[in-house]
Wavefront OBJ file of the C-alpha trace (Angstrom):
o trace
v 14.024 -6.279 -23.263
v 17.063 -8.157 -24.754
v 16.767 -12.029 -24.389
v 18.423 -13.492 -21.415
v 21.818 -14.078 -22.448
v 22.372 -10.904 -23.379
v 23.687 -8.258 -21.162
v 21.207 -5.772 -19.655
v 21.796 -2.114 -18.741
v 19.876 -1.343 -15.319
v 19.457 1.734 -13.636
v 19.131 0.955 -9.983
v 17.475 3.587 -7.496
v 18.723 2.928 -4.286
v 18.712 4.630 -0.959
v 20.150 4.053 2.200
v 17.970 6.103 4.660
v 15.005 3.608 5.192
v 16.639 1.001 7.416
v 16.817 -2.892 5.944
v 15.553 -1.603 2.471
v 18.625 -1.148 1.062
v 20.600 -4.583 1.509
v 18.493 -7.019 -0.385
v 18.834 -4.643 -3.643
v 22.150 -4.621 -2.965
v 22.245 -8.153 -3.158
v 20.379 -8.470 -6.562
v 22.248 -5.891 -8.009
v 25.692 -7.510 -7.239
v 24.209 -10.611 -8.729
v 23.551 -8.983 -12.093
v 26.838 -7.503 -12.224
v 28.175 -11.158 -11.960
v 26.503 -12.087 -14.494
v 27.606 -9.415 -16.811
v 24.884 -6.916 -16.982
v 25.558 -3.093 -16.729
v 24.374 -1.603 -13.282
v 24.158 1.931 -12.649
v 23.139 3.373 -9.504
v 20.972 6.476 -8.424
v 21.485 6.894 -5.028
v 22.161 8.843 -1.928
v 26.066 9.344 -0.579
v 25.830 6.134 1.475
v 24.832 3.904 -1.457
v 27.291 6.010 -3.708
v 29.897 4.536 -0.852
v 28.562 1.250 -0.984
v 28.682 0.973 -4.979
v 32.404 1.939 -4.996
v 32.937 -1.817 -4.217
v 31.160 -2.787 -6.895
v 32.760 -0.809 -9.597
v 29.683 0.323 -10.998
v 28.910 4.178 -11.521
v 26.025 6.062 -9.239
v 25.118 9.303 -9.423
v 24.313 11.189 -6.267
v 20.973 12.729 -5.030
v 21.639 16.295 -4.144
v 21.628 16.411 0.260
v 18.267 17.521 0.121
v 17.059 14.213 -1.304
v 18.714 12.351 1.756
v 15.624 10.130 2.513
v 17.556 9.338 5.735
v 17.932 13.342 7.086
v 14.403 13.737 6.024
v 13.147 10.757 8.371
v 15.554 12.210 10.558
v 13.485 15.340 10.518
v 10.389 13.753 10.470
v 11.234 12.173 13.881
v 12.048 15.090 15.555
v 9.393 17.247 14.283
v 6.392 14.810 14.316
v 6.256 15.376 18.391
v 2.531 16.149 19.655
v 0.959 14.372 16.590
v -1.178 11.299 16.625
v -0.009 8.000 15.632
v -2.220 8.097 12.732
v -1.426 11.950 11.768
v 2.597 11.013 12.274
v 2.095 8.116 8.915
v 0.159 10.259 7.279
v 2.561 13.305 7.280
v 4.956 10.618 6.001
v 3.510 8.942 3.274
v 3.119 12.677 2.110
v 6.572 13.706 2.435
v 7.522 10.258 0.942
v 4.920 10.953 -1.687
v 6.585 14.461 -2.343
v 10.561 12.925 -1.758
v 9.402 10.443 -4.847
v 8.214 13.053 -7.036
v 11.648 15.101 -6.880
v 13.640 11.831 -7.452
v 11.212 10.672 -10.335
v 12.599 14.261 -11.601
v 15.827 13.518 -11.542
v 15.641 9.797 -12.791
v 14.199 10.953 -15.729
v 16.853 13.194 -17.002
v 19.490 10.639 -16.158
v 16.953 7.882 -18.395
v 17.099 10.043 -21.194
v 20.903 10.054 -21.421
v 21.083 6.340 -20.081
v 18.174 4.640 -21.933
v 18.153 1.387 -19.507
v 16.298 -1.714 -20.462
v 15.207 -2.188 -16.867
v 14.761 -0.016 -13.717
v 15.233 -1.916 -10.238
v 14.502 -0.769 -7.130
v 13.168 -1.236 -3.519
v 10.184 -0.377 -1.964
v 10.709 3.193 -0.310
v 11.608 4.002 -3.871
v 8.983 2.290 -6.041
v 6.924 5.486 -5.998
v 9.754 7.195 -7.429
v 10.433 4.346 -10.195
v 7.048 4.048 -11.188
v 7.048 7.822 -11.953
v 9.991 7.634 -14.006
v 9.486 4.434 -15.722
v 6.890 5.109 -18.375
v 7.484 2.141 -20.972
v 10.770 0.893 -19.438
v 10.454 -2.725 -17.454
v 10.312 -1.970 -13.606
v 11.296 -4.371 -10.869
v 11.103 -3.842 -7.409
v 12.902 -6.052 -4.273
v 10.769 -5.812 -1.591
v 12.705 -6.147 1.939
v 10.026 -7.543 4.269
v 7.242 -10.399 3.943
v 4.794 -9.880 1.040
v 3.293 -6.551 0.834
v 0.868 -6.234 -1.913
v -3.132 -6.669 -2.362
v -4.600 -9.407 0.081
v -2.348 -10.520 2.566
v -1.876 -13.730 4.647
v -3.019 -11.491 7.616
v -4.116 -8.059 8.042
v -2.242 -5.359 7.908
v -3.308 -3.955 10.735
v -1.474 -6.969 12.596
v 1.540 -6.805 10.995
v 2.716 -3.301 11.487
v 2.639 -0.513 14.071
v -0.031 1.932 13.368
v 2.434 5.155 11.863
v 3.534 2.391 9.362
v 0.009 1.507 7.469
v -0.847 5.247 6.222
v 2.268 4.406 3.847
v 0.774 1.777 2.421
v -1.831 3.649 0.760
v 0.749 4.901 -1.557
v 2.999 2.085 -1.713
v 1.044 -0.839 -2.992
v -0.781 1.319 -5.648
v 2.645 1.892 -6.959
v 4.201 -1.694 -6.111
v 1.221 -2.182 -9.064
v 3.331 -0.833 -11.842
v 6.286 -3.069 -10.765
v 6.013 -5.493 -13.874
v 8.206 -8.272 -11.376
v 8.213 -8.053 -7.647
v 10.664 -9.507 -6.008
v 9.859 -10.504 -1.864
v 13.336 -10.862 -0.189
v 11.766 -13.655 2.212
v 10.309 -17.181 2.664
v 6.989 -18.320 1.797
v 6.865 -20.844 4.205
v 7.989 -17.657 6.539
v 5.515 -16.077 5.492
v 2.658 -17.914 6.816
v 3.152 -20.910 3.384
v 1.462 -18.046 1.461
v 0.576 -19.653 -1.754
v -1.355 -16.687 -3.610
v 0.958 -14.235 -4.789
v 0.100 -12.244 -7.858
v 1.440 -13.455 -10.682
v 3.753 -10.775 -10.935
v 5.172 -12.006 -7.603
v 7.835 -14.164 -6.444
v 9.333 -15.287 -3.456
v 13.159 -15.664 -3.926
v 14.597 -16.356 -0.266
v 16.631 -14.226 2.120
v 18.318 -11.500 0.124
v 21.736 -10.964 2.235
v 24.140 -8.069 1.711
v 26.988 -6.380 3.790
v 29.722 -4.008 3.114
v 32.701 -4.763 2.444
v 33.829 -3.206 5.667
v 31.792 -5.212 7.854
v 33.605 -7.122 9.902
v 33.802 -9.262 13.230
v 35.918 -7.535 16.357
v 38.891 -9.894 16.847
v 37.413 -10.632 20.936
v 34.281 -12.329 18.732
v 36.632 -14.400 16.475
v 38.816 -15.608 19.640
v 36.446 -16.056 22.135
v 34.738 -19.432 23.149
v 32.026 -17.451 25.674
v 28.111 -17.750 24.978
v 27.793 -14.830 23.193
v 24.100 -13.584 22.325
v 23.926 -10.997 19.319
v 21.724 -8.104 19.915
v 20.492 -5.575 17.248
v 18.390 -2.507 17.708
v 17.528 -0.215 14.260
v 20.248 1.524 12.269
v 17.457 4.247 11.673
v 15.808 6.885 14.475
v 13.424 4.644 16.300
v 13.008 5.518 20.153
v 14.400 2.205 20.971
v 17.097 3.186 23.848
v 14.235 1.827 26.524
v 14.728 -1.629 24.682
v 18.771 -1.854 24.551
v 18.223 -0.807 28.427
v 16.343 -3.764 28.807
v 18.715 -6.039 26.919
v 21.833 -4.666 28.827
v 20.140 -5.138 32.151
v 19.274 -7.989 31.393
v 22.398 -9.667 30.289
v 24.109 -8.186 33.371
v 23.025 -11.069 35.573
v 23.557 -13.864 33.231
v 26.676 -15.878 32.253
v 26.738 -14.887 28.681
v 28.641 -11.922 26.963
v 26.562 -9.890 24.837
v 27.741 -7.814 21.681
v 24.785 -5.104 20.675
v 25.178 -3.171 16.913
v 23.105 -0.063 16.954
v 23.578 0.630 13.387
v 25.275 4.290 14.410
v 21.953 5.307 15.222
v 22.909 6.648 19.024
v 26.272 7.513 21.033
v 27.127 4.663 22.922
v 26.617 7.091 26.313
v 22.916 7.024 24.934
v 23.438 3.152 26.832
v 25.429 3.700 29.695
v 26.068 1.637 32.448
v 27.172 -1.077 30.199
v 28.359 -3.944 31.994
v 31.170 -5.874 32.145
v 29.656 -8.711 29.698
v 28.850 -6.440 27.017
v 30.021 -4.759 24.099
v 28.590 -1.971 22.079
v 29.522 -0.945 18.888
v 28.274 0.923 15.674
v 28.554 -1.457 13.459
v 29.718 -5.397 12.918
v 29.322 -7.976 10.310
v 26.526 -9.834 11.406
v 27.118 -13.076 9.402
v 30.326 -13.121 11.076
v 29.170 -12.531 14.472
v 25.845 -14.600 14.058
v 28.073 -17.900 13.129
v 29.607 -17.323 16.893
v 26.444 -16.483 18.578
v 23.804 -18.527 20.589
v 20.921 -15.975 20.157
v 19.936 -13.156 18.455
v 17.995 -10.974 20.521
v 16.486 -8.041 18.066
v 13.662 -5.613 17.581
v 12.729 -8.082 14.885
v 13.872 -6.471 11.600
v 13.180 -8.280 9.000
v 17.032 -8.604 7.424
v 18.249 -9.603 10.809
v 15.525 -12.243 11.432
v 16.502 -13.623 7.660
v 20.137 -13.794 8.863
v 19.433 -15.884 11.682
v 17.371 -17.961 10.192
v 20.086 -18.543 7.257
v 22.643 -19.191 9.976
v 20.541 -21.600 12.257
v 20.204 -19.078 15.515
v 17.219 -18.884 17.575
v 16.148 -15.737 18.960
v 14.338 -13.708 21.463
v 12.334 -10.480 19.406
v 11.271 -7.446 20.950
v 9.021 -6.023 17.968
v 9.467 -2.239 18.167
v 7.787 -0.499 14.995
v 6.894 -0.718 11.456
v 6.668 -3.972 10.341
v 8.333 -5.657 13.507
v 5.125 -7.068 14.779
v 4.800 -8.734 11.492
v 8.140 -10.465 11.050
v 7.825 -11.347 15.108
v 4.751 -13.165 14.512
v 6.354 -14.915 11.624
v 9.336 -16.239 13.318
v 7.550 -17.410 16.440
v 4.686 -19.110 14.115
v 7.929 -21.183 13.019
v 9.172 -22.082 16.498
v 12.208 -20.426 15.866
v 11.418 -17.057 18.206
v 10.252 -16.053 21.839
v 8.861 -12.678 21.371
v 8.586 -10.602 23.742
v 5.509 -7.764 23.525
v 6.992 -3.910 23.473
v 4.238 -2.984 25.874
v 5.681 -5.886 28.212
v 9.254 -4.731 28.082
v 11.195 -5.182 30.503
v 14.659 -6.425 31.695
v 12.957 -9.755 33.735
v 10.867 -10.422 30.584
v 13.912 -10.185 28.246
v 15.754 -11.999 30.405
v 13.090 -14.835 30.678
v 12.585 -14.926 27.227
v 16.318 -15.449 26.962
v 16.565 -18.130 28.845
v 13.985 -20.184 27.746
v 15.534 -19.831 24.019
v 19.097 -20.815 25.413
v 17.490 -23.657 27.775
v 15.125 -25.544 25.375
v 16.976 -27.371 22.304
v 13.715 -26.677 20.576
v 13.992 -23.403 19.249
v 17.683 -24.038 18.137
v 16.838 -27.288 16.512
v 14.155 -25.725 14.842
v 16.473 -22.437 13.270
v 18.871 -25.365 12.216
v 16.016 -26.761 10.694
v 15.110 -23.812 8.740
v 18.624 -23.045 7.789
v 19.262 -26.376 6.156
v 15.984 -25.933 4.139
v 16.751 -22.281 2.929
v 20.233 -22.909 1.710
v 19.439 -25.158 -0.686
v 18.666 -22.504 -2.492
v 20.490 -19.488 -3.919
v 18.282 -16.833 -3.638
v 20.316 -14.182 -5.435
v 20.441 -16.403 -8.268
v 16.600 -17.075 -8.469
v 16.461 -13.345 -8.298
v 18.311 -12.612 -11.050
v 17.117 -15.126 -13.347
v 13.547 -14.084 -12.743
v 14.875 -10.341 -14.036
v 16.431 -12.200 -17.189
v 13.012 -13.734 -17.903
v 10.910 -10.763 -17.890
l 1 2 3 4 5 6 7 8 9 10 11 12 13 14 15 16 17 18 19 20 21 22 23 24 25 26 27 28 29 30 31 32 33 34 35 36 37 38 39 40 41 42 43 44 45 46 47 48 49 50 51 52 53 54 55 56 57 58 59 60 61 62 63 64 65 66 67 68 69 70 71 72 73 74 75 76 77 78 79 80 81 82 83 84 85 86 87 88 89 90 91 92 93 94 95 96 97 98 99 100 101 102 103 104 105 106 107 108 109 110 111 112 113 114 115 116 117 118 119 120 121 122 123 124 125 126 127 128 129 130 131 132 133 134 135 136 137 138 139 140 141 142 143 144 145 146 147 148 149 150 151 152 153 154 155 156 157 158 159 160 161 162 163 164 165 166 167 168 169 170 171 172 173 174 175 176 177 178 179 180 181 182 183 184 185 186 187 188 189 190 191 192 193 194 195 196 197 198 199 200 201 202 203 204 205 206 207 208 209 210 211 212 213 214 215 216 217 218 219 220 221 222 223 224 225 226 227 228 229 230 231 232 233 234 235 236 237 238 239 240 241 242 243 244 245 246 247 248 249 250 251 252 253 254 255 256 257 258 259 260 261 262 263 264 265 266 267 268 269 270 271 272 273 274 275 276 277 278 279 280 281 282 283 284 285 286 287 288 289 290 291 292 293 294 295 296 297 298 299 300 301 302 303 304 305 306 307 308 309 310 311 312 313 314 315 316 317 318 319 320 321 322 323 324 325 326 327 328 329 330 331 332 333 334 335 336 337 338 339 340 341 342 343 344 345 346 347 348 349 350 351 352 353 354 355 356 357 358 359 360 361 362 363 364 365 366 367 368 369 370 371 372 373 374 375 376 377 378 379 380 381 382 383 384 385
């Protein structure tokens, strides 16, 4: 690969249909483009969108390689399946998705020829299939996922979620860099990463059309940020719990749900709550008090880079993971899914709101991470390969 002051030409595959993976690649691959490498995408319509703003070039996955309308599948057509049999029918169809992706990243490499292929980890299998010799990086979304953890897997995500990793990490393997879009001292001070592994620091990307409603920009209320998952997750029971909740409290509440469900999927919404599809959360976590989230891992990074304390409901996936994380930090009350309830949200709310604690301990955090400039570290670890 071409020394480090001279440009690169990266093919990035990218997809937008597996929740938080998306935004930290993003993030990197904005970064190289400022620093004057050539980035072209592979992606799905919505990252074909996204790119626009970057002025780089993506070429679009046919519909039927829509990772998201496949999951969306998945989720209606996994009912009367075990937990266990639900993951393992998809880290097949993921499996299979990555092999007809590989297919098509390989044509587009031999017309290309990139010095480097980046990606993120719903589409490592599919990069590590089309890499052969070529230099693959991958920017891992969540807290370190590789061979031996801080903690077991089986305590940091749900039960469908591990089945995937038996594909994953074998392929995370042939990653020559991987970059973790986290903390270490998040992640439990984890000092034994392979040495093919670096922490970097909250990766944080929006669109450009993100953007905070003017009643957020002019309002001096307590507002408390909620979030629930931008993909298919059964979580209506938990924004129930959060509206309900809030109803009884003096505080005004703005939920995002990602477009994931009608807002009349939530009604009654009260009087001291918004709802909408979708709102820049660094602008709306700079005017908030809490965030109060299913404990993705991007929106736990955000609130940590912005100093907010929060109250997490951990849902799915790798929620019970990131939860765990935050609390161990003192930045968190979490709030068990099996426990879920409006009185228990709204007891975990005001405990975060009531004891200086948690939000002098986000500030803390904050103050510590932004020393840094994670995209930067990111992309100079890419130039040193």
């Amino acid at each position: 690969m071409s020394e480090p002051s001279s440009p690169m030409r990266a093919l990035i595959i990218a997809i937008a249909g597996a929740g938080g993976d998306l935004p930290p690649l993003m993030a990197v691959a904005g970064g190289l483009k400022q620093r004057g490498h050539e980035v072209r995408f592979l992606g799905d319509r919505p990252v074909a969108d996204a790119v626009a703003a970057l002025g780089a070039e993506c070429t679009l996955l046919s519909s039927d390689l829509s990772l998201g309308a496949i999951l969306g599948q998945f989720a209606r057509g996994s009912q009367g399946l075990t937990v266990q049999q639900q993951g393992e029918r998809f880290r097949d169809e993921l499996a299979d998705w990555s092999l007809r992706v590989a297919e098509v990243a390989t044509g587009l490499m031999q017309n290309s020829r990139p010095d480097l292929i980046l990606t993120s980890l719903f589409g490592i299998g599919a990069a590590a299939l089309a890499a052969g010799p070529t230099p693959l990086v991958m920017v891992n979304s969540t807290f370190y996922v590789g061979p031996d953890p801080p903690r077991p897997r089986a305590a940091d995500f749900s039960s469908r979620a591990l089945p995937l990793f038996d594909y994953l990490v074998p392929m995370e393997e042939r990653a020559g860099l991987v970059l973790h879009a986290t903390d270490r001292v998040f992640d439990f001070d984890n000092d034994q990463l392979p040495p093919t592994h670096r922490y970097v620091g909250p990766l944080i990307w929006e669109p450009d059309s993100a953007a905070a409603p003017d009643y957020l920009q002019t309002s001096s209320d307590t507002w408390i940020l909620a979030t629930i998952s931008s993909q298919i997750q059964d979580d209506v029971p938990l924004a129930r719990a959060v509206l309900d909740a809030v109803s009884s409290r003096s505080v005004r509440l703005l939920m995002t749900t990602g477009g994931s469900h009608a807002k009349a999927e939530f009604d009654p919404i009260p009087e001291n709550a918004r709802v909408e599809d979708y709102v820049s959360h660094r602008a709306a976590l700079q005017r908030s008090h809490v965030l109060l989230s299913h404990a993705g891992h991007g929106s736990v990074m955000k609130a940590l880079w912005y100093g907010v304390p929060m109250v997490l409901i951990p849902w799915g996936r790798d929620q019970p993971g990131v939860a765990a994380r935050a609390e161990r930090l003192g930045v968190a009350r979490v709030v068990p899914r099996d426990q879920l309830t409006a009185e228990t949200v709204g007891s975990a709310l005001d405990a975060v709101l009531e004891n200086p604690t948690f939000g002098e301990a986000a500030r803390s955090h904050a103050a510590r991470l932004r020393q840094q400039d994670p995209v930067a570290v990111a992309c100079a670890a890419i130039e040193a390969l």
